[in-house]
Kinemage of the C-alpha trace (Angstrom):
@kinemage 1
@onewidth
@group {chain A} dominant
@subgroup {mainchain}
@vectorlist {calphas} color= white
{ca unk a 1} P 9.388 6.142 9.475
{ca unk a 2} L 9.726 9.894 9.200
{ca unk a 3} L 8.136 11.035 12.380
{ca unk a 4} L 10.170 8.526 13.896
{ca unk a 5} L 13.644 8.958 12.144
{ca unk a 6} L 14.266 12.586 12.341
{ca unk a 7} L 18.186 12.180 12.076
{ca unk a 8} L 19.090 12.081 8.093
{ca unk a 9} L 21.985 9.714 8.121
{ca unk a 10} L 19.390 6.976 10.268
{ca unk a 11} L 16.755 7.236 8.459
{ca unk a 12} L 18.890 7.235 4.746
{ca unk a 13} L 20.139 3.841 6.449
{ca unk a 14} L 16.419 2.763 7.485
{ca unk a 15} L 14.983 3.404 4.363
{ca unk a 16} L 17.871 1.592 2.354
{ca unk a 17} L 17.391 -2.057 4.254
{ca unk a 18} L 14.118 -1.631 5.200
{ca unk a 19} L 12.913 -1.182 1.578
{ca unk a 20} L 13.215 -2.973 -1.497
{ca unk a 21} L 16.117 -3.851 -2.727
{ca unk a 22} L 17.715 -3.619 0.392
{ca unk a 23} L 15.341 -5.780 2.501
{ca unk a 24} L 16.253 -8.879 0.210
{ca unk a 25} L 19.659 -8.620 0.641
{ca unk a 26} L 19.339 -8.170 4.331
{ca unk a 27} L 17.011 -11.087 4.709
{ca unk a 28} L 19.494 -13.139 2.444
{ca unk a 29} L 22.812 -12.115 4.431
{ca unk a 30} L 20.357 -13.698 7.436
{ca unk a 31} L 19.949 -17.027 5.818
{ca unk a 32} L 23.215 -17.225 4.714
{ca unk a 33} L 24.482 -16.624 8.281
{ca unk a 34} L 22.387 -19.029 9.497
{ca unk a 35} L 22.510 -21.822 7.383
{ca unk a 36} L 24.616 -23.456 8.824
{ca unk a 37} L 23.103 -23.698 12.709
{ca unk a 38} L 19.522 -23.285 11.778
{ca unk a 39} L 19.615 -24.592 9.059
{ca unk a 40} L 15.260 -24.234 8.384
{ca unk a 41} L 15.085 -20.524 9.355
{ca unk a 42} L 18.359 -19.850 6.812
{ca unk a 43} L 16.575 -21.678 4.080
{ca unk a 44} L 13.219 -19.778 4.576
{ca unk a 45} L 15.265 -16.470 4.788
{ca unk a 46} L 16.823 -17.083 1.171
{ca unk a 47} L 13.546 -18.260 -0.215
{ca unk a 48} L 11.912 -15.343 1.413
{ca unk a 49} L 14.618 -13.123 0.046
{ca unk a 50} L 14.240 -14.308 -3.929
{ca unk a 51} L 10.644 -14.779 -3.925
{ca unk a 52} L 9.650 -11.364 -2.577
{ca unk a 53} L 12.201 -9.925 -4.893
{ca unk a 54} L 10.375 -11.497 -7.908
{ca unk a 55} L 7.075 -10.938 -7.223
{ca unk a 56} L 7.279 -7.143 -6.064
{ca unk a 57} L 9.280 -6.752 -9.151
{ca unk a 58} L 6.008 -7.980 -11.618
{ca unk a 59} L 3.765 -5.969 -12.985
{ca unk a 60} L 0.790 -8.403 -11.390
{ca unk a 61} L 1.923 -8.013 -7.588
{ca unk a 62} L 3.201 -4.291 -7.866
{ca unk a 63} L -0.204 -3.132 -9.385
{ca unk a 64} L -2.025 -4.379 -6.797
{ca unk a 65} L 0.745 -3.412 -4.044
{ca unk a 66} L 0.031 0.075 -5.574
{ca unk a 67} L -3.479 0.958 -6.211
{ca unk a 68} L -4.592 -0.010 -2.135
{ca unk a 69} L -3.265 3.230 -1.833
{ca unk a 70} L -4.414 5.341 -4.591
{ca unk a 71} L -7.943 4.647 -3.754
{ca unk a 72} L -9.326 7.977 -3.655
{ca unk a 73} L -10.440 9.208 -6.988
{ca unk a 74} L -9.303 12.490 -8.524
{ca unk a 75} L -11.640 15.435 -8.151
{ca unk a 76} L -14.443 16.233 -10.920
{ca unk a 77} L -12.730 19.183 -12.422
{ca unk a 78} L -15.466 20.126 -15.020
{ca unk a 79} L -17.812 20.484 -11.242
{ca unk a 80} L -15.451 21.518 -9.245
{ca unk a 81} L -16.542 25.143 -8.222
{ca unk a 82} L -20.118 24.060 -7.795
{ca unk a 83} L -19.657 21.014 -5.632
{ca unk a 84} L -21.380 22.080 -2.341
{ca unk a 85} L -18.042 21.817 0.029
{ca unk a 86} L -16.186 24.288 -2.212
{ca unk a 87} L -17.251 27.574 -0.389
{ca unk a 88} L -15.936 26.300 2.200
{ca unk a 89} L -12.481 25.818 1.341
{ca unk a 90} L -9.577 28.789 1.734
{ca unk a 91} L -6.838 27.855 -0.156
{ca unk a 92} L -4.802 24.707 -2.071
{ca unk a 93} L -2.051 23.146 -0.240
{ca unk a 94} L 0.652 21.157 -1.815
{ca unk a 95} L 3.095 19.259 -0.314
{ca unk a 96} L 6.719 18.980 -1.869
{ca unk a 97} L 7.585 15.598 -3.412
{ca unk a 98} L 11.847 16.446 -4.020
{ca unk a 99} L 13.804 17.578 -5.771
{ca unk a 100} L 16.713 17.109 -8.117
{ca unk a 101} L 20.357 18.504 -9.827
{ca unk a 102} L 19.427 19.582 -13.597
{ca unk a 103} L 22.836 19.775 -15.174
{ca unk a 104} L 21.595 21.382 -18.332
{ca unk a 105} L 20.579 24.368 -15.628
{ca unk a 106} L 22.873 24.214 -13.616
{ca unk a 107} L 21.265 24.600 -10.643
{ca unk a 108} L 18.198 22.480 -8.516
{ca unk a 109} L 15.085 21.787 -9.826
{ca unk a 110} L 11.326 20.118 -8.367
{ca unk a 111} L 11.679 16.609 -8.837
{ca unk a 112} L 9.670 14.860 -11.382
{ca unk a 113} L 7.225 14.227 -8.266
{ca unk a 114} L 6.918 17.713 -7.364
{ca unk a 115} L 6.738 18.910 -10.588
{ca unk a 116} L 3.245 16.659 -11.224
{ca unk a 117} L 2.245 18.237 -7.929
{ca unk a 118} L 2.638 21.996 -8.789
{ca unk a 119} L 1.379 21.732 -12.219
{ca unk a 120} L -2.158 20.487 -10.568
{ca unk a 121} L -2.288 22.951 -8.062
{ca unk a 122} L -1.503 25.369 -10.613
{ca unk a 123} L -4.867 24.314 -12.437
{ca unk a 124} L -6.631 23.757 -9.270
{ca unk a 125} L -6.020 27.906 -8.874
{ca unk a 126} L -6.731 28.649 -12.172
{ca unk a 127} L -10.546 26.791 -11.959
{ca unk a 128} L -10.840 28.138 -8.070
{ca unk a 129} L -8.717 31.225 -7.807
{ca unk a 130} L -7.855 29.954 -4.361
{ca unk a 131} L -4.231 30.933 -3.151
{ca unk a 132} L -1.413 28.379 -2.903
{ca unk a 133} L 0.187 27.147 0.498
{ca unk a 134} L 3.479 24.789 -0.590
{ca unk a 135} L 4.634 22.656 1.979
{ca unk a 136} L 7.972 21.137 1.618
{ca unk a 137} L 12.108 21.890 3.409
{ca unk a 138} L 15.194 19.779 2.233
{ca unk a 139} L 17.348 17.190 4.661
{ca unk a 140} L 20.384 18.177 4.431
{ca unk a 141} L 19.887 22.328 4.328
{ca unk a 142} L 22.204 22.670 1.655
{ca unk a 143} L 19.400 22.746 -1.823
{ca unk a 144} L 16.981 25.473 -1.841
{ca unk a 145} L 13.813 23.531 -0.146
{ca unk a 146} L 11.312 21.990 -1.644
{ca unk a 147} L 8.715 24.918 -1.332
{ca unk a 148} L 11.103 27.306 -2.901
{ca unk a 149} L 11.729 25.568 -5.971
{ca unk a 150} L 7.885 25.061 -6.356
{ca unk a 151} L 7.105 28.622 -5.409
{ca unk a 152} L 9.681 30.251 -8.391
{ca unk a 153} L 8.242 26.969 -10.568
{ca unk a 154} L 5.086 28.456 -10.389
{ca unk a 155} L 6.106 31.952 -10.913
{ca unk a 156} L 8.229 31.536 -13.753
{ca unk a 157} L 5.795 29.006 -15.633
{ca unk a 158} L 2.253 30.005 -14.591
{ca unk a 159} L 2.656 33.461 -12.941
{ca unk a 160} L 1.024 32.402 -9.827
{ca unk a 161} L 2.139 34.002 -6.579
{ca unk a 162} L 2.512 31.579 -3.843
{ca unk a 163} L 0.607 32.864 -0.354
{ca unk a 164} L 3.238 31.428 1.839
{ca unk a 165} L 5.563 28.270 2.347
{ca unk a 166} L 7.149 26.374 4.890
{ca unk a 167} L 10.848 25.228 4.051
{ca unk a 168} L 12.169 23.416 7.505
{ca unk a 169} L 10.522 20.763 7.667
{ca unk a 170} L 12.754 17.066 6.593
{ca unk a 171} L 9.494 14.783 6.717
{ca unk a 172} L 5.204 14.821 5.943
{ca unk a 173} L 4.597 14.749 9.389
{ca unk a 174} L 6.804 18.157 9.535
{ca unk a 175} L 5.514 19.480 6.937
{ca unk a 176} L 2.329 19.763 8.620
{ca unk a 177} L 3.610 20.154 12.194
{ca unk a 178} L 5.090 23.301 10.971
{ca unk a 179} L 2.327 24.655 9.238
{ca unk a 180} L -0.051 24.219 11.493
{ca unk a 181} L 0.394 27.641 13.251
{ca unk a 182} L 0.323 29.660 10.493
{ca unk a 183} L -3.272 27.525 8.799
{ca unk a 184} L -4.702 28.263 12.288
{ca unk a 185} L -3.929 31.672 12.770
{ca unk a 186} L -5.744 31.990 9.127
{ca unk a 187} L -8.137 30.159 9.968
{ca unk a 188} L -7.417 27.701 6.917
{ca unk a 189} L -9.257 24.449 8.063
{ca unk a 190} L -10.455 22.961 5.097
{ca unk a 191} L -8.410 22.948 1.602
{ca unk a 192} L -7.536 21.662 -1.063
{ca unk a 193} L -4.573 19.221 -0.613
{ca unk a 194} L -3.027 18.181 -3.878
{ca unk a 195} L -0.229 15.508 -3.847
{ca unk a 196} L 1.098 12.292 -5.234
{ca unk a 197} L -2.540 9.670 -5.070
{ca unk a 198} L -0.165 6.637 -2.936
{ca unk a 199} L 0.982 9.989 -0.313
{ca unk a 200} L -2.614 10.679 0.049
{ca unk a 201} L -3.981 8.704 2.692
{ca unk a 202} L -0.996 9.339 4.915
{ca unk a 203} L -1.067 13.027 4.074
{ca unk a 204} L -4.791 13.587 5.033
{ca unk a 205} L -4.697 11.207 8.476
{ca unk a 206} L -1.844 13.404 9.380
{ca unk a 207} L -3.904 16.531 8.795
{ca unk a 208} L -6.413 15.002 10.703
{ca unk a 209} L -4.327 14.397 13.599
{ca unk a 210} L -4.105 18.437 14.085
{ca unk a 211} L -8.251 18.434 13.682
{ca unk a 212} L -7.644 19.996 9.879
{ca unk a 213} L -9.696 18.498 7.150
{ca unk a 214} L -8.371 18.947 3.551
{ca unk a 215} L -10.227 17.708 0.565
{ca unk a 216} L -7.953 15.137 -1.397
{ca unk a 217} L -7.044 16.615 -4.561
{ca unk a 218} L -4.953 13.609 -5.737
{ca unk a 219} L -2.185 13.783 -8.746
{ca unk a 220} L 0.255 12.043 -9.944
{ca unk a 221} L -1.070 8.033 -10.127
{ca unk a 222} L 0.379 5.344 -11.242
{ca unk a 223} L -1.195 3.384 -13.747
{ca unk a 224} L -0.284 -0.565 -14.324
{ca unk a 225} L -1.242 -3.126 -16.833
{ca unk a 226} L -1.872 -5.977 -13.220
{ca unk a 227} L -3.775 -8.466 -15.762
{ca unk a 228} L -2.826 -11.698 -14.769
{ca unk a 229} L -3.590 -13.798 -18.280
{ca unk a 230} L -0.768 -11.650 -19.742
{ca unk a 231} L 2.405 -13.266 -19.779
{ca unk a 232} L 4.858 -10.149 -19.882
{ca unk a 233} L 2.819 -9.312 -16.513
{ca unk a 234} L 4.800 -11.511 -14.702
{ca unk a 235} L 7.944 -10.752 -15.976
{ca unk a 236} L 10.388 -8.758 -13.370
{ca unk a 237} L 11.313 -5.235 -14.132
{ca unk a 238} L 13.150 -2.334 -12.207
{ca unk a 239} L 10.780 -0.391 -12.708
{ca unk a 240} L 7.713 -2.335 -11.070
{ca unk a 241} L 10.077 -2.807 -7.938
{ca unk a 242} L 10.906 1.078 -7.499
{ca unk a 243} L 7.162 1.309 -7.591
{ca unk a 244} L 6.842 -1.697 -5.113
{ca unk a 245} L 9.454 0.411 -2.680
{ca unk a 246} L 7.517 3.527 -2.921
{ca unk a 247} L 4.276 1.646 -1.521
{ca unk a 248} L 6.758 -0.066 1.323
{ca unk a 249} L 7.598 2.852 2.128
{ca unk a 250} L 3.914 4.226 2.295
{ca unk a 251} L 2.927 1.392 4.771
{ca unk a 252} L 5.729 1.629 6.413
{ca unk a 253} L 5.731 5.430 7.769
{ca unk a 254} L 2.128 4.984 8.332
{ca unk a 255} L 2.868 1.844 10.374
{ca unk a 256} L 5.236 4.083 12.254
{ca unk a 257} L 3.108 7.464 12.543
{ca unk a 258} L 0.334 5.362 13.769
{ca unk a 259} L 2.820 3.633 17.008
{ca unk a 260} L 4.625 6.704 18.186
């Protein structure tokens, strides 16, 4: 979806119908307008429409949704330094996830996202001593980027000194498209990369893609109650569908990074 959708105001539009809630009420303004001719297809639509709404709103469909991304565990910290690929790593890379208006400071801030995402590096560099990359621009080139924010965060709260950071980039596939020149000219090729467990898998196959191969240094899971015998599991929440929407969206871009 990102690689794809490089123009903000397209792929705002593309995320907002082609994710939940928006795909429901695109797929029920379909049956509705068909109804009347087709009458079968507008009455699947509607179903479609409500049922899918439901169920990826429950904790029982979301947690499953979910966790087929965060599949890859999070590293053995207490072993870390001793594990036998850790000499050859060069530094920790994190990827921005946001970031967000604080009022109270008036003035930007990491997102809750990025915020999980720099505190683990941060601990990743105090175990490895390894220097931080951050990854990370803005879309509309108005914020501070991503990277920025993350690189005073860590500063100001940890006194670690950021290596370097790329702040153009609008999507993960940019993010690493960008970087690239500057990881080869180092000759980083092997890392830590630390961000959110359901961005992992598309993270690292992008890596891959430019023949770099980071060691997943997942953060930020989510953790839900799926159990099916419980009742309140299969009760619809907001929540459990903004969770649902982030793993669309997962599937989604990857879908999309793996066609173009």
């Amino acid at each position: 979806m990102e690689k794809a959708i490089s123009n903000l105001p397209m792929k705002i539009l593309a995320q907002g119908f082609l994710l939940f809630p928006g795909i429901n009420i695109g797929l029920a303004l379909l049956g509705l307008l068909t109804l009347r001719r087709f009458y079968k297809i507008g009455i699947f639509a509607l179903l479609l429409s409500i049922l899918s709404l439901y169920l990826f709103s429950t904790p029982m469909v979301t947690s499953r949704f979910i966790y087929s991304l965060q599949m890859i565990p999070p590293l053995a910290l207490t072993s870390l330094t001793s594990s036998p690929q850790h000499s050859q790593l060069k530094a920790i890379i994190v990827l921005g996830g946001g970031s967000r208006y604080a009022p109270e400071y008036r003035q930007y801030q990491p997102s809750y996202t990025s915020q999980e995402r720099l505190m683990y590096a941060a601990k990743l560099h105090q175990l490895t001593q390894l220097p931080i990359i951050v990854l990370g621009g803005n879309g509309d080139h108005i914020k501070p980027s991503e990277s920025e924010l993350i690189k005073i965060r860590l500063d100001e709260q940890f006194g670690i000194k950021t290596q370097w950071i790329e702040s153009a980039s609008r999507s993960t596939w940019e993010n690493i498209l960008y970087a690239v020149p500057y990881l080869k000219a180092q000759g980083i090729e092997s890392f830590y990369l630390v961000t959110s467990a359901f961005h992992m898998p598309r993270a690292v196959a992008v890596f891959n893609t430019f023949h770099l191969y980071p060691t997943p240094a997942p953060t930020d899971y989510f953790e839900i109650n799926g159990d099916l015998n419980k009742i309140a599991n299969w009760l619809p929440s907001g929540y459990m569908l903004l969770i649902s929407s982030i793993a669309l969206h997962e599937y989604l871009a990857k879908l999309i990074y793996d066609t173009f």
